[in-house]
Backbone bond lengths (Angstrom), bond angles and torsions (degrees), N, CA, C in turn:
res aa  C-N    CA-C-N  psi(-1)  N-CA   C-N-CA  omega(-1)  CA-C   N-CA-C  phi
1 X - - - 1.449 - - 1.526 108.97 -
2 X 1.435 128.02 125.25 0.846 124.08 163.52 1.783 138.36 -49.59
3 X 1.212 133.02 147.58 1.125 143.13 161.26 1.879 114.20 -40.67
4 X 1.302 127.19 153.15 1.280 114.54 154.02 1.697 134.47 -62.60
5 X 1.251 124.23 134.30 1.433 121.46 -160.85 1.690 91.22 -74.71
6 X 1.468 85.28 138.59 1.409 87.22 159.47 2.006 124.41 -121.73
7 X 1.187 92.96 173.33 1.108 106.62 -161.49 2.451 109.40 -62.55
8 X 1.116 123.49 127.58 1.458 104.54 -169.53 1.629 101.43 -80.64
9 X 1.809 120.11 -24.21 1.030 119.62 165.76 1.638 148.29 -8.83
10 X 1.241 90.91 -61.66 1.749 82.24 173.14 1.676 106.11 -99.44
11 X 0.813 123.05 21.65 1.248 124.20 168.55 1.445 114.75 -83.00
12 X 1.799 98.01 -58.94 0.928 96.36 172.32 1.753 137.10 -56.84
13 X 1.598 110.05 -33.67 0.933 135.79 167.21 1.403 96.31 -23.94
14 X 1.398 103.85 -83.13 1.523 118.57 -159.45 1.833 109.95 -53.90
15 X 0.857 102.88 -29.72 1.469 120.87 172.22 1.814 92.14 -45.07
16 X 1.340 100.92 -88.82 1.648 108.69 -175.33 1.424 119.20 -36.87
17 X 1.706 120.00 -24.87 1.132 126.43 -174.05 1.581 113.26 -85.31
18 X 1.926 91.69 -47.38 2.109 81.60 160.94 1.120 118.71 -63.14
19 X 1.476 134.84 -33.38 1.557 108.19 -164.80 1.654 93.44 -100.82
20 X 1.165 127.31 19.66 1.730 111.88 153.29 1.027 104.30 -80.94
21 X 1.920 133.06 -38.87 1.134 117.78 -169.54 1.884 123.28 -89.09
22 X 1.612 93.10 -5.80 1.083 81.96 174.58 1.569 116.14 -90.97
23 X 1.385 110.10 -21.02 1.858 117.55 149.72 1.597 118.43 -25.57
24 X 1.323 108.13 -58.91 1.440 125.72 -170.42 1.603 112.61 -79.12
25 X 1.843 121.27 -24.33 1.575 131.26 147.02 1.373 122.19 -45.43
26 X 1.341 109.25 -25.37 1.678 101.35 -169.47 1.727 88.92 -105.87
27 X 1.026 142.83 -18.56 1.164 128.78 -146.66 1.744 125.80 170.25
28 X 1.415 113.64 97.29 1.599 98.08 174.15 1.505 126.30 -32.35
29 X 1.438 109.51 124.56 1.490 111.95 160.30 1.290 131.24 -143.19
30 X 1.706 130.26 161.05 0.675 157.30 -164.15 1.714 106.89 -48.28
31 X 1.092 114.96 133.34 2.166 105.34 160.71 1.514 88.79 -45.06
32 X 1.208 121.51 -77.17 1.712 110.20 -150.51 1.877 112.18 -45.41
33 X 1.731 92.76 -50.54 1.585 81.68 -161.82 1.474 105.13 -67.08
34 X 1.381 137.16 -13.64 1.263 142.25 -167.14 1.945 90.76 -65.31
35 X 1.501 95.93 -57.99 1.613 100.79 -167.60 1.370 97.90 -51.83
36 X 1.185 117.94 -78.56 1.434 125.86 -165.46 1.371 99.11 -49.47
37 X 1.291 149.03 4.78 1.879 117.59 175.53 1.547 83.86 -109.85
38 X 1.818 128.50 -23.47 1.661 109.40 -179.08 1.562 91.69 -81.47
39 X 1.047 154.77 -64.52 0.763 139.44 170.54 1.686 137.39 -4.62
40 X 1.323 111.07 -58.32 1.670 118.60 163.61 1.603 98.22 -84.83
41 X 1.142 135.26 -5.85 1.241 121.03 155.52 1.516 144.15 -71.26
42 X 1.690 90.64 -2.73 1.778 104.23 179.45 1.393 100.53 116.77
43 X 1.304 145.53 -13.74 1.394 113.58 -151.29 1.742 93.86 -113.63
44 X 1.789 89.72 163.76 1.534 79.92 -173.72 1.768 122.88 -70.56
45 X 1.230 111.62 162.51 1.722 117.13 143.34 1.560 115.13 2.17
46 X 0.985 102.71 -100.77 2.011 133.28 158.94 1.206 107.26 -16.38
47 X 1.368 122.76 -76.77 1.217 156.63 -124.14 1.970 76.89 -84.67
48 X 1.209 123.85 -67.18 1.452 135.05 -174.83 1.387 105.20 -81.47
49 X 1.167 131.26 -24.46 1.557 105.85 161.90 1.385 118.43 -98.43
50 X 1.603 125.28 42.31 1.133 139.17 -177.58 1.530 97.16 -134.32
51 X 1.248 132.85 -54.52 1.714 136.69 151.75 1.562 90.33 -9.45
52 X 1.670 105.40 -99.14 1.301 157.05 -163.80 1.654 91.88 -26.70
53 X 1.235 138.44 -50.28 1.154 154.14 -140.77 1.683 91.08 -93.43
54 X 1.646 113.87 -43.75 1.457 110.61 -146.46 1.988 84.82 -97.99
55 X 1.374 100.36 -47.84 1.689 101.22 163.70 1.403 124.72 -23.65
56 X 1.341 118.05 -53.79 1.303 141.44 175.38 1.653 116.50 -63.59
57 X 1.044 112.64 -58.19 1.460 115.12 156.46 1.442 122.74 -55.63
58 X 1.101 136.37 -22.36 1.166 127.84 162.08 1.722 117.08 -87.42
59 X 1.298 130.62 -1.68 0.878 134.96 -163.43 1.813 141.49 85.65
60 X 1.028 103.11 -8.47 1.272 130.46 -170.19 1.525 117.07 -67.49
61 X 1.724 114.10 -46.44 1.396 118.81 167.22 1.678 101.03 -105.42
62 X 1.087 88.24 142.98 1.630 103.60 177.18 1.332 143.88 -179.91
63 X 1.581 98.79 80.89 1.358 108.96 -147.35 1.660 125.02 -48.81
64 X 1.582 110.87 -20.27 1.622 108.59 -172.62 1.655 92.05 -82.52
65 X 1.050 118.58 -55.20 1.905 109.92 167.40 1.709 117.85 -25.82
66 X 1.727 94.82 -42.20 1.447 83.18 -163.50 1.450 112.05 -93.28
67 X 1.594 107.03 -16.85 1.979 106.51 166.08 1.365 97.65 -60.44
68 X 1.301 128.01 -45.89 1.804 119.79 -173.83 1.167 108.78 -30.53
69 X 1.462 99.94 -46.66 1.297 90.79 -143.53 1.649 117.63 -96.81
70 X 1.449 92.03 6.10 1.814 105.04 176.14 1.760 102.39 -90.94
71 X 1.178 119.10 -31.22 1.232 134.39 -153.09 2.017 99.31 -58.40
């Protein structure tokens, strides 16, 4: 008998969340370019503007920090 199915959801989640942060290990970036490289990376729409959202709340993406800091 099988086990209960579980959900691939937060797995995946977390998936999108390591490779945003490992995006953000090599190199400050932008909300956009962050979206756009998970984005061609497979993950959904949603899925990255829900990252992106929680990123931001912690401080981590932030685009007027990050024009500073090109300027």
């Amino acid at each position: 008998m099988a086990g209960p199915r579980r959900s691939r959801e937060p797995a995946r989640r977390l998936d999108c969340h390591e490779r945003a942060l490992r995006l953000l290990s090599v190199q400050p970036r932008s909300r956009r370019e962050l979206r756009d490289r998970l984005l061609r990376a497979g993950f959904e729409p949603e899925e990255v503007e829900t990252e992106l959202a929680r990123l931001e709340e912690v401080g981590l993406v932030d685009d007027e920090r990050f024009a500073r800091a090109l300027a």
